[in-house]
N, C-alpha and C positions, 0 to 999 in steps of 0.2 A: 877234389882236394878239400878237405876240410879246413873251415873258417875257424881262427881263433884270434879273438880280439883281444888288442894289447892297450895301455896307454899310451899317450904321447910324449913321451922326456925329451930331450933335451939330445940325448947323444942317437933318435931316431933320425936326425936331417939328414944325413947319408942316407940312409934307406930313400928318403921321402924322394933325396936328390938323383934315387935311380928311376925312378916310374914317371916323375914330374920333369918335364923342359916344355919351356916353350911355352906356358899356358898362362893368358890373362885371365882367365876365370878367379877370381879372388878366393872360391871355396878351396883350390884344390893351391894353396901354398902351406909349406910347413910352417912360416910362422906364425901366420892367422892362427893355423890348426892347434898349435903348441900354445900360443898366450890365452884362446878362448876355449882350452878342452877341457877348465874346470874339475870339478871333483868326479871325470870319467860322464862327461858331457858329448864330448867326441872323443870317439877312440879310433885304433885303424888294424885293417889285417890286410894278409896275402893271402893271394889264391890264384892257381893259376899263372903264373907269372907277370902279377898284375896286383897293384893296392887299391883297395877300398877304404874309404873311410865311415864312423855309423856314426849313426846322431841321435841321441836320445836325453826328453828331461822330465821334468815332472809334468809338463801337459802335450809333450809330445811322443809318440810311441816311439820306436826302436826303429830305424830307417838306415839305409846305405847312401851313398856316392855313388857316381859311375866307376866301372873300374878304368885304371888309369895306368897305362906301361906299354911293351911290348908282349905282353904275355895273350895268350887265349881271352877275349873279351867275352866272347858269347859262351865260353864257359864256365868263365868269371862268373856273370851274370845267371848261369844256373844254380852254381854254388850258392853266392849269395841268397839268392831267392829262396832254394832248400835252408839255407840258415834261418832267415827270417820267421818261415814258418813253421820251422822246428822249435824256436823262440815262442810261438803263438801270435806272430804278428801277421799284416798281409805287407806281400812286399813292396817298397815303397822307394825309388831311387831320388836324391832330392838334388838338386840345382847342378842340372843338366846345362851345359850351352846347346847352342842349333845343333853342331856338330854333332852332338854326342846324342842329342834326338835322333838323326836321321840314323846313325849308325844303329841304333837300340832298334828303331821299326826295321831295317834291314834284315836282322838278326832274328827278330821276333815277328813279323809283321800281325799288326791287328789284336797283342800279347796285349801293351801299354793302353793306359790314356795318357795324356799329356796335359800339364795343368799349368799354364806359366806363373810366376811369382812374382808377378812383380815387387815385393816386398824386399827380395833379395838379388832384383837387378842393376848390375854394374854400373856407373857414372863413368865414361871414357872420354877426358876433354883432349885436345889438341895442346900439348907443353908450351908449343908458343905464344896461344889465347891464354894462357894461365899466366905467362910473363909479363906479356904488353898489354892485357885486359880491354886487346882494342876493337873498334869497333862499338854501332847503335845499339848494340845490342846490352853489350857490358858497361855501358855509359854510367848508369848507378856506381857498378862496383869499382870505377874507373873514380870517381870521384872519390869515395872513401878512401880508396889507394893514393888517392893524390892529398887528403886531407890530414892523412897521416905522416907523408913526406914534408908535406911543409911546416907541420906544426909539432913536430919531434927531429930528435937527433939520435939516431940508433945507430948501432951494429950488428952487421949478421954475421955471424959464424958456426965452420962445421963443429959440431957438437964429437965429442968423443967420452967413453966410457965415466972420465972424470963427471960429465957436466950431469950424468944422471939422475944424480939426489938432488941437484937446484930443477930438474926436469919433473920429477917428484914431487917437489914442494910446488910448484907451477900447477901439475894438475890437481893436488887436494885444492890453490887455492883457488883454483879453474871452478872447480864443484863449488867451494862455500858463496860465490861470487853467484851462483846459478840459487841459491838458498840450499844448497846441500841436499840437491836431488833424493828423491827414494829409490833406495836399492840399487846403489850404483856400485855394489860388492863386485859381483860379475867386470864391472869396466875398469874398478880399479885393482883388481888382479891379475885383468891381465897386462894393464900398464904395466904393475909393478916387475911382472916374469918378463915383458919386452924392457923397461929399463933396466932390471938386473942383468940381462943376459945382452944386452946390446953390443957387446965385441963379440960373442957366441952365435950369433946371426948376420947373416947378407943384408945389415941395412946400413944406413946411412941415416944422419940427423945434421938439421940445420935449427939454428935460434936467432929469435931478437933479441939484441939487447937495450936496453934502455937505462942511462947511467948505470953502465955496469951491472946492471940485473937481469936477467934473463925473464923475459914477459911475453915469449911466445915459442915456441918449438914444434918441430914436426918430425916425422920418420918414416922413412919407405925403402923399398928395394925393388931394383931389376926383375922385373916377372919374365920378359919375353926380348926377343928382338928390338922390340920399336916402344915396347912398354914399362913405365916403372908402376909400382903399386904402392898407395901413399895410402901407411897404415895408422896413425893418428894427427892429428892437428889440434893444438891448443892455443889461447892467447887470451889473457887479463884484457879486460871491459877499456880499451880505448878504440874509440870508434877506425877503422880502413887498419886495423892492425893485423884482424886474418885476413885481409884481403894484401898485404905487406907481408907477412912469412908465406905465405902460396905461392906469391910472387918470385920470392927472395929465394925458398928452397928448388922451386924448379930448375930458378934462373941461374942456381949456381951447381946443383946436382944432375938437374936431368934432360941439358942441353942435347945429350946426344938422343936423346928416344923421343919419337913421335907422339906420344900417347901419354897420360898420365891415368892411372885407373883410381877414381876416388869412393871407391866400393858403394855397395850400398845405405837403403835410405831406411832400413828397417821398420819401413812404414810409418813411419814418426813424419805428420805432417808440416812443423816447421822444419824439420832437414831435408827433406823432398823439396821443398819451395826453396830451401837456402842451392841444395844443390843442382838443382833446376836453372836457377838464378845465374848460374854461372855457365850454361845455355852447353851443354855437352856435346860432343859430336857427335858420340852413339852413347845409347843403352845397350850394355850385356845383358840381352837378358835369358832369364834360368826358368828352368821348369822343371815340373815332379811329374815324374814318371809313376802311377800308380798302375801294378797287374790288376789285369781286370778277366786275363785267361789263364790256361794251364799253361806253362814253356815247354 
């Protein structure tokens, strides 16, 4: 079956909601896929009775997904591949979980290498260390959280489609507070397409407020069973304030699931050390699968 790749809009989440359950892997959710698919950065097709997603920018070549559904996988995966190289790429499947490894050598055996990335693996804390921040371990972040309790008087509340433009105005002034980072076009569009579209998607939003002003907020949604997946976190420069909205949105959104997934660290060494810091239970971690034989 021939591949033809589409963009990602807004009225694809029913499709994405047939191939996708169940899956903490952060690559393979529609709304990641939808707020960072940029001007056809990521796009997706079917094949097989099975979606793939492809990933391409200006320093990285033309790559796939694993495919993802009930459909034909190993057929999936020839299609695609014949795509790729009909493209003039060589085929490249990117941020694999274990799972999706072992099933790929099953299929192919001794086809792949396998290359992990760390760069794009998952942060999975335990929702209850994220509330209570207890233990030697979180003792630092424990403190910030308590400095912040006693030395303000806040409000949390669930945030709804209304609160989006003061959510908005929160991350521009989130940026200028950092000196107005380079080139955070990419980050703040796709804010903009998950604020705008925030009753339009499966998430949920919690804020601080501080005299009435909203000076911190987050958002995430259900990914699996036991997991939620927490898609941004902001908060103005008062010291235990993100460690006060992590706390706050768990503790009032995501009592019921085991896990929280705080995605990856994009190789950016103070967010790896920050999200490290907060001592995770596991790393997801992904790998690329590059052909290195004929299928």
């Amino acid at each position: 079956m021939a591949v033809k790749r589409k963009r990602i809009e807004l009225s694809d989440q029913q499709v994405f909601e047939q191939y996708i359950q169940n899956e903490n892997n952060s690559t393979y959710n529609f709304t990641n896929m939808f707020i960072w698919a940029g001007d056809g950065f990521i796009t997706y097709g079917l094949t097989e009775g099975c979606l793939v997603l492809f990933f391409q920018g200006k320093k990285q070549p033309l790559s796939a997904s694993y495919p993802v559904g009930k459909g034909d996988k190993r057929a999936a995966v020839l299609s695609v591949s014949s795509f790729l190289e009909k493209q003039g790429f060589r085929p490249v499947f990117r941020n694999l979980s274990d799972y999706m490894v072992q099933e790929l050598e099953v299929m192919f055996p001794g086809c792949f290498e396998f290359v992990e990335d760390r760069n794009t693996a998952d942060y999975i804390y335990e929702t209850e260390k994220m509330i209570t921040l207890s233990g030697k371990k979180l003792h630092a972040k424990r403190n910030h959280f308590n400095y912040f309790k006693n030395n303000y008087s806040y409000e949390y509340k669930t945030l709804t489609q209304a609160d989006m433009p003061a959510c908005m105005s929160l991350f521009d002034a989130w940026v200028a507070e950092k000196g107005g980072e380079e080139d955070m076009t990419a980050s703040r569009n796709a804010a903009v397409k998950l604020l705008e579209h925030f009753d339009d998607l499966p998430v949920r939003g919690g804020g601080i407020y501080l005299d009435g002003k909203l000076s911190a907020f987050s958002i995430g949604e259900p990914v699996s069973e036991d997991t939620a997946l927490i898609h941004v976190e902001f908060a103005l420069d008062y010291r235990g304030l993100f460690n006060v909205i992590n706390s706050e949105f768990c503790a009032h959104e995501w009592t019921n699931f085991k896990y929280v997934n705080r995605e990856e660290d994009m190789g950016l060494p103070g967010l790896r050390q920050t999200k490290l810091a907060y001592r995770p239970a596991y790393l997801l971690e992904k790998f690329n699968a590059v052909q290195v034989k004929p299928l």
